[in-house]
C-alpha positions as a Markdown table, in Angstrom:
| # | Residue | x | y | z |
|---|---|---|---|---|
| 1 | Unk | -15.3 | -12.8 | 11.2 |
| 2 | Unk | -15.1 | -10.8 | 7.9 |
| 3 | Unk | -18.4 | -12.7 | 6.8 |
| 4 | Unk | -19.8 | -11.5 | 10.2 |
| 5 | Unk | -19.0 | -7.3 | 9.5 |
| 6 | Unk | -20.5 | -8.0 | 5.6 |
| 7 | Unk | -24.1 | -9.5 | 7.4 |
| 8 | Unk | -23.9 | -6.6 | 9.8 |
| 9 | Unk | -23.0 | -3.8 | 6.8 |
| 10 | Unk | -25.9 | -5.5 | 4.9 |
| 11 | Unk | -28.3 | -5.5 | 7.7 |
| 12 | Unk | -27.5 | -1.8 | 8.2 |
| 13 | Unk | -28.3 | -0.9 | 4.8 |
| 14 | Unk | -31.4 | -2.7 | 5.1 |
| 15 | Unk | -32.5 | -1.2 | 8.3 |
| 16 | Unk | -32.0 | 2.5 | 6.4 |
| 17 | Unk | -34.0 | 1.2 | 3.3 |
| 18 | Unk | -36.6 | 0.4 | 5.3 |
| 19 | Unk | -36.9 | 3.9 | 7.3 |
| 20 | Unk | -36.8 | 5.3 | 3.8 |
| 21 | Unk | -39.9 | 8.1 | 4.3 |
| 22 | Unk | -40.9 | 7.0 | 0.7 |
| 23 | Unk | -43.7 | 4.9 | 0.5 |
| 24 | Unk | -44.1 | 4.9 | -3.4 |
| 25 | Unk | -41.5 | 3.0 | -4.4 |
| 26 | Unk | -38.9 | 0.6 | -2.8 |
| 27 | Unk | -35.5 | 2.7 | -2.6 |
| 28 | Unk | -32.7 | 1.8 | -5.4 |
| 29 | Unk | -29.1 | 0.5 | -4.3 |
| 30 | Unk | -28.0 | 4.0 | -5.2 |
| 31 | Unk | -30.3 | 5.7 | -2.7 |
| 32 | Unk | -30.0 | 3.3 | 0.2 |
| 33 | Unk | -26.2 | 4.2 | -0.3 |
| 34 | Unk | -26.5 | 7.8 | -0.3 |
| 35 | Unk | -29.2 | 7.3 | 3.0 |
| 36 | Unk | -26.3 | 5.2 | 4.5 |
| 37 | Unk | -23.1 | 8.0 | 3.6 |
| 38 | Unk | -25.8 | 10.6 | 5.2 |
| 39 | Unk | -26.1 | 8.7 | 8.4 |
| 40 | Unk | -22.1 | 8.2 | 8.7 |
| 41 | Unk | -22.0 | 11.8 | 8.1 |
| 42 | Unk | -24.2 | 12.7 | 10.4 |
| 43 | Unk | -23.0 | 10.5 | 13.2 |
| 44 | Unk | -19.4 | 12.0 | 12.8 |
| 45 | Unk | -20.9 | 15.6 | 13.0 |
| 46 | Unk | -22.3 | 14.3 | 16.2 |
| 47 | Unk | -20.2 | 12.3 | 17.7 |
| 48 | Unk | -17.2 | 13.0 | 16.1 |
| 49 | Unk | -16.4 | 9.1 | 15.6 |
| 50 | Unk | -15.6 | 8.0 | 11.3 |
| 51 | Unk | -15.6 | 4.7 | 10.1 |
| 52 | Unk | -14.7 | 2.9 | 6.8 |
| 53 | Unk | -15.0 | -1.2 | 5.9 |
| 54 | Unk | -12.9 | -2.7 | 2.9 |
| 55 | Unk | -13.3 | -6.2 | 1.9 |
| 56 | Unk | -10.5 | -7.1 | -1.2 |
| 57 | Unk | -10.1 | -10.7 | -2.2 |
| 58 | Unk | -8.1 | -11.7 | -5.2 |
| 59 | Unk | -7.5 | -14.5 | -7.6 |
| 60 | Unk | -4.6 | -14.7 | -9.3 |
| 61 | Unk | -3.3 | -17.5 | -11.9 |
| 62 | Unk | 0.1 | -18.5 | -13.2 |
| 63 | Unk | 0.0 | -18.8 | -16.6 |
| 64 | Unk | 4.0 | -19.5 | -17.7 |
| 65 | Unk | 7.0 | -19.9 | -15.7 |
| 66 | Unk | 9.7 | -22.7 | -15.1 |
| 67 | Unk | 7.6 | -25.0 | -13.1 |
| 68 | Unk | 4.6 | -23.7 | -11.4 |
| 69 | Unk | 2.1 | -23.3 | -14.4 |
| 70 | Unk | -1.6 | -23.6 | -14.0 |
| 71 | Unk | -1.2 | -22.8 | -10.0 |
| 72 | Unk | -3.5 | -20.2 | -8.5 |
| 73 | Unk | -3.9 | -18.7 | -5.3 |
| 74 | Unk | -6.0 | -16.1 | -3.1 |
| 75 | Unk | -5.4 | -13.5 | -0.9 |
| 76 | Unk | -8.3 | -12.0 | 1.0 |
| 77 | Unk | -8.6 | -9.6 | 4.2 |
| 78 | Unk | -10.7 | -7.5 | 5.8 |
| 79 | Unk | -10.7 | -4.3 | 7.7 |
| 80 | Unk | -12.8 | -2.0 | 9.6 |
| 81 | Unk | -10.9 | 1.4 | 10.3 |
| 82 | Unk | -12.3 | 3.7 | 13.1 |
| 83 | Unk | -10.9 | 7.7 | 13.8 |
| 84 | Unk | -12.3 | 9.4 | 17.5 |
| 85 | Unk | -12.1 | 12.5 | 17.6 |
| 86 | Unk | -10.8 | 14.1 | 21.3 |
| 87 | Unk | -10.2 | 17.5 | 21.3 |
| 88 | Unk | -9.6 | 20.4 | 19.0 |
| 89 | Unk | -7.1 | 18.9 | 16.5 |
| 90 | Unk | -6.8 | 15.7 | 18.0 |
| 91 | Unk | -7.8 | 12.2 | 16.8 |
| 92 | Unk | -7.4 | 8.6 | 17.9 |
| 93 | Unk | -6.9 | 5.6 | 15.0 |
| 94 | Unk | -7.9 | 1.8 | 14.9 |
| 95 | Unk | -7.4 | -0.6 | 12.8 |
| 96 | Unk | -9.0 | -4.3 | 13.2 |
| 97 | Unk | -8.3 | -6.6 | 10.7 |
| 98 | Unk | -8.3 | -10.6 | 9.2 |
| 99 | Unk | -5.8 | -11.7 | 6.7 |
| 100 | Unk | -6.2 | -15.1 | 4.7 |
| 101 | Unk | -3.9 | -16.3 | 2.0 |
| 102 | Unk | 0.0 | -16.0 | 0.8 |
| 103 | Unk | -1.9 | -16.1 | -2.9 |
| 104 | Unk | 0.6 | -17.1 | -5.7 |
| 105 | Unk | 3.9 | -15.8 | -3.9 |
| 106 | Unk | 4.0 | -19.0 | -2.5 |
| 107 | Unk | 4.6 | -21.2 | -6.2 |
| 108 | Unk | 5.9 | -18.2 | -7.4 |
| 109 | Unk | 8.7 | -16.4 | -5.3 |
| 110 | Unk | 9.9 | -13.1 | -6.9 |
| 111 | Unk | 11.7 | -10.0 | -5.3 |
| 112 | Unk | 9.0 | -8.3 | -7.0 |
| 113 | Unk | 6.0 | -9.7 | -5.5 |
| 114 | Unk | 2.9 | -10.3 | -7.2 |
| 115 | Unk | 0.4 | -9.6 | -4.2 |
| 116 | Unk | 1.5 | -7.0 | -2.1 |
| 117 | Unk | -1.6 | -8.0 | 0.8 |
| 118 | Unk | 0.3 | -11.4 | 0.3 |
| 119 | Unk | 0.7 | -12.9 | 4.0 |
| 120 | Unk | 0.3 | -15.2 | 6.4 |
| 121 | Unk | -3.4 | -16.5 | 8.3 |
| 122 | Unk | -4.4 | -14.4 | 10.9 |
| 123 | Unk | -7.5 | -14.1 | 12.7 |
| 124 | Unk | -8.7 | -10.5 | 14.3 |
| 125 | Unk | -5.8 | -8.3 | 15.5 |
| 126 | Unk | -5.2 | -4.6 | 15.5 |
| 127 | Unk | -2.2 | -4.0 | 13.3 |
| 128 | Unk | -2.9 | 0.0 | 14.0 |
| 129 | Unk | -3.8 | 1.8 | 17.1 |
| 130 | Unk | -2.3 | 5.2 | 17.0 |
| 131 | Unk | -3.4 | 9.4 | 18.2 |
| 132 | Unk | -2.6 | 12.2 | 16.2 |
| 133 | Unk | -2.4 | 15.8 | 17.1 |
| 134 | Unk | -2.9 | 19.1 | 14.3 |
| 135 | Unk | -1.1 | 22.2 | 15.5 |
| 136 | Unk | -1.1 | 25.6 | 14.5 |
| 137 | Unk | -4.0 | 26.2 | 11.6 |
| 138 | Unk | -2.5 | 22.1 | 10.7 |
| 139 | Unk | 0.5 | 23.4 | 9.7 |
| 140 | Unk | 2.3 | 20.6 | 11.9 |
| 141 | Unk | 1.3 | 17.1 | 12.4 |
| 142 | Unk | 2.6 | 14.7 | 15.4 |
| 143 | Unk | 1.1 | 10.9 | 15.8 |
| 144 | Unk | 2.2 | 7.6 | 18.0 |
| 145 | Unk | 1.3 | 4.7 | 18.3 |
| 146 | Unk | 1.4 | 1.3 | 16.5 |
| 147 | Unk | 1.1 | 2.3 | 13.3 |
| 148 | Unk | 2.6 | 1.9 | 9.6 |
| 149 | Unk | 5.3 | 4.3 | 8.2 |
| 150 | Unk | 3.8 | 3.6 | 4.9 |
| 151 | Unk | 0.5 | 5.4 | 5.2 |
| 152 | Unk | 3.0 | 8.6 | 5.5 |
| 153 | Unk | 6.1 | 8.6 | 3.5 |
| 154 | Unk | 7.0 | 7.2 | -0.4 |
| 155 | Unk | 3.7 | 8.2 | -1.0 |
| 156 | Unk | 2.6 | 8.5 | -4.9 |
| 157 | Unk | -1.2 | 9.5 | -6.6 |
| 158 | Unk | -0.8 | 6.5 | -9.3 |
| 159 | Unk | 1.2 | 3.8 | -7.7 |
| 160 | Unk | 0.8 | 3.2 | -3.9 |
| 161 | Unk | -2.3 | 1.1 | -3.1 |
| 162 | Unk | -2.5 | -2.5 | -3.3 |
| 163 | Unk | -6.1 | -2.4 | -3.4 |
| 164 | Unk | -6.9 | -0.2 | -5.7 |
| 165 | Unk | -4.1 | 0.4 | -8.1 |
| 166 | Unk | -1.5 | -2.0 | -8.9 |
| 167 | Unk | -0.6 | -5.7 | -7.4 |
| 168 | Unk | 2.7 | -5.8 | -7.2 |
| 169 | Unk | 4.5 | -5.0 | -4.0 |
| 170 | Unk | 7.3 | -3.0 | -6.5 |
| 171 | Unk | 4.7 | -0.8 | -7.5 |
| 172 | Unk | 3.4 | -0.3 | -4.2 |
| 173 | Unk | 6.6 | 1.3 | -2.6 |
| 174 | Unk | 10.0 | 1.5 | -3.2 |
| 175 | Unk | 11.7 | -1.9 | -2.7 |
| 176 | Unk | 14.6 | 0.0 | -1.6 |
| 177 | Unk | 13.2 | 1.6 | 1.4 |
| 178 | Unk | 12.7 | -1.6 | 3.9 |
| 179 | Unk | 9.4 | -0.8 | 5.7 |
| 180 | Unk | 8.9 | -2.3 | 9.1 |
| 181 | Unk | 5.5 | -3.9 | 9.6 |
| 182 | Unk | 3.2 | -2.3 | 12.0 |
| 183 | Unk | 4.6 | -1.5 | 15.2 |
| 184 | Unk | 5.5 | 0.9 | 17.6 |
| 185 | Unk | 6.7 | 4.7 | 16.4 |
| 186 | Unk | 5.9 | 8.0 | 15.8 |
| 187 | Unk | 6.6 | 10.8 | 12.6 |
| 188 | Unk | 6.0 | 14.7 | 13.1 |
| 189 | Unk | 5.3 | 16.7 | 9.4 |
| 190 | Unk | 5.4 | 20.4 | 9.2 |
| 191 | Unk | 4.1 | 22.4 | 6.1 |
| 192 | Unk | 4.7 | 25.8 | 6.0 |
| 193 | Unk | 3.0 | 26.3 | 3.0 |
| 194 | Unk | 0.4 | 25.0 | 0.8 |
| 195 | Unk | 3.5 | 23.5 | -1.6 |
| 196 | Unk | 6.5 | 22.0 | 0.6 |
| 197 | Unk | 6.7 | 19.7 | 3.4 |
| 198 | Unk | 8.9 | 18.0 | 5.6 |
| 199 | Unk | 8.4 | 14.8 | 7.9 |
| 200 | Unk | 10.4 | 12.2 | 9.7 |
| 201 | Unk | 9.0 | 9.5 | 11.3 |
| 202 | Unk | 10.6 | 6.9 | 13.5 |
| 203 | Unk | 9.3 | 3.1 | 14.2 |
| 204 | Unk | 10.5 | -0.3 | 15.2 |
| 205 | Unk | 12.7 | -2.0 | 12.6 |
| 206 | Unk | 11.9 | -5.7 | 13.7 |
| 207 | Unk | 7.7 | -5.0 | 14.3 |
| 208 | Unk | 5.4 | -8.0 | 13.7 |
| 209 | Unk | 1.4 | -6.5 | 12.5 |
| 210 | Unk | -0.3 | -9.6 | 14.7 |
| 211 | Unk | 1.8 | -8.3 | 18.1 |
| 212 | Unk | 0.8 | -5.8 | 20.1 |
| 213 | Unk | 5.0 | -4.4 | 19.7 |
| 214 | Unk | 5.2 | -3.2 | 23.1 |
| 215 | Unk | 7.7 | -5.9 | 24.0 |
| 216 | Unk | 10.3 | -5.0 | 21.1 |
| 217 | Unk | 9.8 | -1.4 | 20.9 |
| 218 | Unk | 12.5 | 0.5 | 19.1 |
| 219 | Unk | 14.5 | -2.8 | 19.9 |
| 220 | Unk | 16.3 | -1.6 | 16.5 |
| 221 | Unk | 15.0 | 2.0 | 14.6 |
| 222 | Unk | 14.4 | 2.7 | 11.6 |
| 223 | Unk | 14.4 | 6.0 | 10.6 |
| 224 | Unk | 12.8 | 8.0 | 7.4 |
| 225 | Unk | 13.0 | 11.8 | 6.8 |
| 226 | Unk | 10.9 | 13.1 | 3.6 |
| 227 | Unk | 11.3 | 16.7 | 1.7 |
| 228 | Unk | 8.2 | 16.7 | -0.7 |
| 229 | Unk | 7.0 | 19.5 | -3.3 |
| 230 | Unk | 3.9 | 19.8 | -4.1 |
| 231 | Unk | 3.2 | 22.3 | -7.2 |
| 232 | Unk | 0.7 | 22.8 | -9.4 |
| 233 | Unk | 1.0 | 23.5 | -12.9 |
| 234 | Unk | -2.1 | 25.6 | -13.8 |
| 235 | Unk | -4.7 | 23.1 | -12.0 |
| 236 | Unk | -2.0 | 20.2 | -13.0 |
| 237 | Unk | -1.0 | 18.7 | -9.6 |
| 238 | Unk | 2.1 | 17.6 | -9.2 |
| 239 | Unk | 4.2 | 15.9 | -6.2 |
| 240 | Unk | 7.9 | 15.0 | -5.6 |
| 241 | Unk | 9.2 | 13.8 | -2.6 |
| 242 | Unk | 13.0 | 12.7 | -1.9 |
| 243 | Unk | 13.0 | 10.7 | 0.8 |
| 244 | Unk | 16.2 | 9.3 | 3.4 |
| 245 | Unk | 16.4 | 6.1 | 5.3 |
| 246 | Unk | 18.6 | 5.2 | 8.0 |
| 247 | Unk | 18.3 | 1.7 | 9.9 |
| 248 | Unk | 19.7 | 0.5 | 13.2 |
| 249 | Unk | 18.9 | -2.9 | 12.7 |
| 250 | Unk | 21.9 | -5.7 | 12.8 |
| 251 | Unk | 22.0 | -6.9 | 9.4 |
| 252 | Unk | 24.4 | -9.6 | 7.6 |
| 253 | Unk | 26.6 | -8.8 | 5.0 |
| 254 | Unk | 24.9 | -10.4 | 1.9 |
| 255 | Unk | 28.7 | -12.4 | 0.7 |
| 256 | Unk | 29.8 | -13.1 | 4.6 |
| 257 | Unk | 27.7 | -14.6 | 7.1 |
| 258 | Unk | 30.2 | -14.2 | 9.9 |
| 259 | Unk | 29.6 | -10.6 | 9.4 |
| 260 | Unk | 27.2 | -8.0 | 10.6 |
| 261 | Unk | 26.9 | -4.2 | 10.2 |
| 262 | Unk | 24.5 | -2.0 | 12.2 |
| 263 | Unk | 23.3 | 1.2 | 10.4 |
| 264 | Unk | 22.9 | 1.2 | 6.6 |
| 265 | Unk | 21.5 | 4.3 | 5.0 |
| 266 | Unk | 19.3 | 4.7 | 1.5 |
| 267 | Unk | 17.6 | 7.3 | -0.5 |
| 268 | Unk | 14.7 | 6.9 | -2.5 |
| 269 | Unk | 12.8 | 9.4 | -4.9 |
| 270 | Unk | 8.8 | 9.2 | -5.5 |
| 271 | Unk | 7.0 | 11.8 | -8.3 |
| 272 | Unk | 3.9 | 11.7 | -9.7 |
| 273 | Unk | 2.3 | 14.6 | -11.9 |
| 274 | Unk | -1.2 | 15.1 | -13.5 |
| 275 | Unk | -0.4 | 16.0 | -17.4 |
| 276 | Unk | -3.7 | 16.3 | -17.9 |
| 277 | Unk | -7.0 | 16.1 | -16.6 |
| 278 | Unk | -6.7 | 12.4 | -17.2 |
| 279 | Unk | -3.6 | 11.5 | -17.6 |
| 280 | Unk | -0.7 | 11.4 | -14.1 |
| 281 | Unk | 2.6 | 9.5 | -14.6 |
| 282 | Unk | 4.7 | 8.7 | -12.2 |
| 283 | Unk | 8.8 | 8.0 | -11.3 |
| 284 | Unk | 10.6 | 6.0 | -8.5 |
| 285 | Unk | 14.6 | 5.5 | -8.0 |
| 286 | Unk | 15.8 | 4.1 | -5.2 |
| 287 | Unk | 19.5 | 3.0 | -3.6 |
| 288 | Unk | 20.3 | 1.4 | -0.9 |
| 289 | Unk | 23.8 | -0.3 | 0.2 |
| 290 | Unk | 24.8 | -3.5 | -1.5 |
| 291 | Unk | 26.9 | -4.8 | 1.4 |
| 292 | Unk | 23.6 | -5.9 | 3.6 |
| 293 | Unk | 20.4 | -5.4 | 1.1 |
| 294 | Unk | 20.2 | -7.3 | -1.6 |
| 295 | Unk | 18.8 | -4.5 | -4.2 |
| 296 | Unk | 21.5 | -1.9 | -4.8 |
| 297 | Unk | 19.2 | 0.2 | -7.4 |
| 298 | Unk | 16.0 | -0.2 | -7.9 |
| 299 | Unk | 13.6 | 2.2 | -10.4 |
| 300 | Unk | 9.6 | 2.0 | -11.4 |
| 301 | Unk | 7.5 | 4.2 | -13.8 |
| 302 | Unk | 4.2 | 4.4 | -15.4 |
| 303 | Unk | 0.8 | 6.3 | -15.1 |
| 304 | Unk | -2.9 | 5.9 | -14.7 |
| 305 | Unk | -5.7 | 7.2 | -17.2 |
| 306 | Unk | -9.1 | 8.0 | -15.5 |
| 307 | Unk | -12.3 | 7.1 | -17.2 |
| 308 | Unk | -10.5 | 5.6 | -20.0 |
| 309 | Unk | -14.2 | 4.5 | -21.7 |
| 310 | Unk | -16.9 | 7.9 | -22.3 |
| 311 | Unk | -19.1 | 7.8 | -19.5 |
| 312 | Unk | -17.2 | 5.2 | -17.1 |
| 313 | Unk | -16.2 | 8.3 | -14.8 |
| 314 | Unk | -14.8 | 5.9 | -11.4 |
| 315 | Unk | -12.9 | 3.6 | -14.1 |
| 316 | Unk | -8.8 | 3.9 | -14.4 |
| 317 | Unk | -6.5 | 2.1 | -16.5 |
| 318 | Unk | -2.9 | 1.4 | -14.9 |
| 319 | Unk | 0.2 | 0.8 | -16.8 |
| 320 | Unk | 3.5 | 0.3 | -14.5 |
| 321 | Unk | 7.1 | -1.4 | -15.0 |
| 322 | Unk | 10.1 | -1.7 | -12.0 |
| 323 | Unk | 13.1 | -3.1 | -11.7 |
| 324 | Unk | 15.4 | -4.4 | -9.0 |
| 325 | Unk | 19.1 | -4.4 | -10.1 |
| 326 | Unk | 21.2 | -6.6 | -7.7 |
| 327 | Unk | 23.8 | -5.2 | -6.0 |
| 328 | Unk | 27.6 | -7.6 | -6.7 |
| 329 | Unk | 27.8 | -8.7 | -3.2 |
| 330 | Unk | 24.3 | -10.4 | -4.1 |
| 331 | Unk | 25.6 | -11.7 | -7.5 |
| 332 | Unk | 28.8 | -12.6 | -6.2 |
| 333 | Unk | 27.3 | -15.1 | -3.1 |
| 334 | Unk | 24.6 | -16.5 | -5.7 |
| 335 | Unk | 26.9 | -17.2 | -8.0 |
| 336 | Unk | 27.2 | -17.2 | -12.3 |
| 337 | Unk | 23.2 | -18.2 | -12.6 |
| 338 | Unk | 21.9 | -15.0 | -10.8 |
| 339 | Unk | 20.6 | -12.3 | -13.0 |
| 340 | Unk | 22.3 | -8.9 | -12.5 |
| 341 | Unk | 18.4 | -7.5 | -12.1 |
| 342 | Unk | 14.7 | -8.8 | -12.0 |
| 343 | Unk | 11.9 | -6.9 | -14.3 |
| 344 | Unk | 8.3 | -6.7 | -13.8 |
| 345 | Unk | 5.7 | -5.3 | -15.9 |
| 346 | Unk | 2.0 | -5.0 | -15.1 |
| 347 | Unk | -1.5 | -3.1 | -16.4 |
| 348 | Unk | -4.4 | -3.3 | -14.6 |
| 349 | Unk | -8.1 | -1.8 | -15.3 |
| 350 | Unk | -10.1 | -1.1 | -12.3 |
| 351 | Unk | -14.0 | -1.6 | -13.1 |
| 352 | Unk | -16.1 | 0.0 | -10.6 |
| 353 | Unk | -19.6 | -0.8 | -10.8 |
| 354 | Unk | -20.7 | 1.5 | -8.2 |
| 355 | Unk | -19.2 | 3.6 | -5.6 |
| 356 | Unk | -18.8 | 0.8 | -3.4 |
| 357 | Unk | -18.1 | -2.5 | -5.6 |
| 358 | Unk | -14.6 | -2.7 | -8.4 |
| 359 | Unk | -13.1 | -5.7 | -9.9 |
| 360 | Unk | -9.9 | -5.2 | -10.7 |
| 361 | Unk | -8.7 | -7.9 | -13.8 |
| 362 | Unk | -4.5 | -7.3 | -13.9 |
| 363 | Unk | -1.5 | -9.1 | -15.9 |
| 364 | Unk | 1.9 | -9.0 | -14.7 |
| 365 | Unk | 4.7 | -10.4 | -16.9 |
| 366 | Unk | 8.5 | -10.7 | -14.7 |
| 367 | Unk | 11.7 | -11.2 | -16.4 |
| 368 | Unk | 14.4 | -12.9 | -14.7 |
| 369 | Unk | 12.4 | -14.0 | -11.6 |
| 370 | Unk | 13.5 | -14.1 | -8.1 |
| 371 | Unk | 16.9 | -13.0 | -9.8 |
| 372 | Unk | 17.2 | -16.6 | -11.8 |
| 373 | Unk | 18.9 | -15.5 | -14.9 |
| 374 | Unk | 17.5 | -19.4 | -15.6 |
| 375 | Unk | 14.0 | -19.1 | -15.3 |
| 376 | Unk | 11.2 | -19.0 | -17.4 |
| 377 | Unk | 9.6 | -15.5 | -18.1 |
| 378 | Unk | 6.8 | -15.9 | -16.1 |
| 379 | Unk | 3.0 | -14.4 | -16.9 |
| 380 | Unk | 0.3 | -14.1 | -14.3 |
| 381 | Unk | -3.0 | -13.0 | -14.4 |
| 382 | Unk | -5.4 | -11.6 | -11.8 |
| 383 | Unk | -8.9 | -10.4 | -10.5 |
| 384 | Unk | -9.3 | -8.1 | -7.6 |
| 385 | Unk | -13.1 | -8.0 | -5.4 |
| 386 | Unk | -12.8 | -4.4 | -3.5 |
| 387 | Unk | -16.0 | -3.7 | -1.7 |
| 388 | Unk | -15.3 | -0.5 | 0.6 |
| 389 | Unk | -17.5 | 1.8 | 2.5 |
């Protein structure tokens, strides 16, 4: 299927190449793709429906741990993303996607993760199907559906795409705040000015992507309110949001299997501000309660550097670290070889060879992994295909 959408993109580029009105000269890749953007524009001035294609497939390699060096793995997907718009304000969302791979997660378990697209085979579902409604000049936001939580809330300018930034699920989001997958809910976010906001947002706890999540939904809530900021120093932006989490879901007590506690609550923290034109950092810290999650603290830092090579203008050069420190319930049932916190450290540098086409080569170094105290420091290298359109 996601060889199927690439023939069809490619045929569509070819079709607009050769309607080209110039008869002098074959059209360059760079012209066919500013002929194709013009056509996508001018169908959603038309007909008011958008639509954007991303292909990523990545490689990565183990290069030292205990005992799975010299293993590699994949993870690919693909996903075409459609927005209709209804009315004044008003837009509908789909997603339709195909995942293949677990990638190195599967030789090399970490609470970390090395892959955050890392999942499980699935053929063409619709993990998002969701309408969302502007109000008053958009100074209030309201959207339902089956949709992800994520694409909302913990949000951060350097460190919150899998695809395009870091690897590493802990440098993604906050592994304090437990994210459902795709499923059934709804948020509402009101800014009453251009620099505060507030949104909450509500969704299934126990959501599976590949189900449609009408059968469980809001079988157990979880629940997510965010205060952000959003200043600018000079033409410096900058963005801090404090986030709280509150889940319904039954959960085990990490030392004592015979017992269960319903709502747990956590707070989690994400800035991110440009120091210069080049240059954004960024800061996470999050907490969440040792008694049924296994991560009591957790904390992650770094920044990007745009066009870090004169001339390469789409480049960026990503330097992050996070830790997960383990709460004593968790060290306490794992007993005296369990590390009181796992470390990962990884630096990417995203190569983009045109507007459409990066490759990504990363290295990600975790200390202590999958909170082994035991095992080998273990190194793992990595390069990321992103074709998007």
């Amino acid at each position: 299927m996601i060889t199927r959408w690439i023939i069809r993109s490619s045929l569509s580029l070819i079709i607009l190449a050769l309607s080209s009105p110039s008869l002098s000269a074959a059209p360059t890749a760079l012209e066919i793709a500013a002929q194709f953007n013009k056509s996508r524009e001018g169908f959603a001035n038309k007909y008011g429906t958008r639509f954007a294609f991303l292909f990523n497939y990545t490689q990565q390699l183990i290069l030292k741990s205990s005992s799975e060096k010299g293993k590699s793995g994949g993870v690919g997907y693909g996903n075409l993303e459609l927005a209709q718009r209804l009315w004044q304000g008003a837009e509908l969302f789909a997603e339709f996607e195909v995942d293949r791979g677990k990638g190195v997660d599967k030789f090399l378990p970490t609470f970390s993760g090395l892959n955050d697209n890392s999942g499980e085979d699935a053929n063409l579902y619709l993990p998002v199907l969701y309408m969302d409604q502007k109000l008053f000049d958009e100074k209030i936001l309201i959207g339902a559906g089956k949709l992800d939580l994520s694409y909302w809330f913990d949000g951060n300018e350097a460190a919150n795409s899998a695809d395009t930034q870091f690897l590493s699920s802990a440098l993604v989001n906050s592994l304090t705040l437990p994210f459902p997958s795709k499923g059934i809910g709804a948020m509402a976010s009101f800014e009453p000015c251009e620099w505060v906001y507030f949104q909450t947002g509500v969704a299934t706890a126990k959501a599976k992507s590949t189900k449609t999540g009408l059968p469980d939904a809001f079988n157990s809530a979880f629940v997510l309110n965010e205060l952000g900021f959003t200043p600018k120093i000079g033409k410096l932006q900058g963005n801090y949001r404090f986030i709280f989490n509150l889940n319904h879901e039954k959960l085990e007590y990490v030392n004592k299997s015979d017992e269960s506690k319903k709502n747990d609550f956590g707070f989690a923290v994400s800035f991110d501000q440009a120091i210069t034109k080049r240059i954004t950092l960024f800061l996470r810290y999050g907490l969440a309660d040792p008694k049924v999650r296994d991560i009591e603290h957790y904390w992650s830092c770094g920044g990007q550097l745009s066009q870090p090579i004169p001339g390469r203008k789409l480049d960026i050069l990503g330097i992050g670290i996070a830790q997960s420190i383990f709460g004593d319930d968790f060290r306490e049932a794992n007993g005296e070889d369990t590390a009181s916190r796992e470390t990962i450290y990884e630096a990417y540098y995203s190569y983009n060879v045109n507007d459409a086409i990066a490759l990504t080569p990363s290295i990600q170094i975790v200390t202590d992994p999958n909170g082994d105290k035991t095992a080998e420091t273990a190194i793992v290298c990595g390069l990321r295909f992103l074709l998007s359109f």
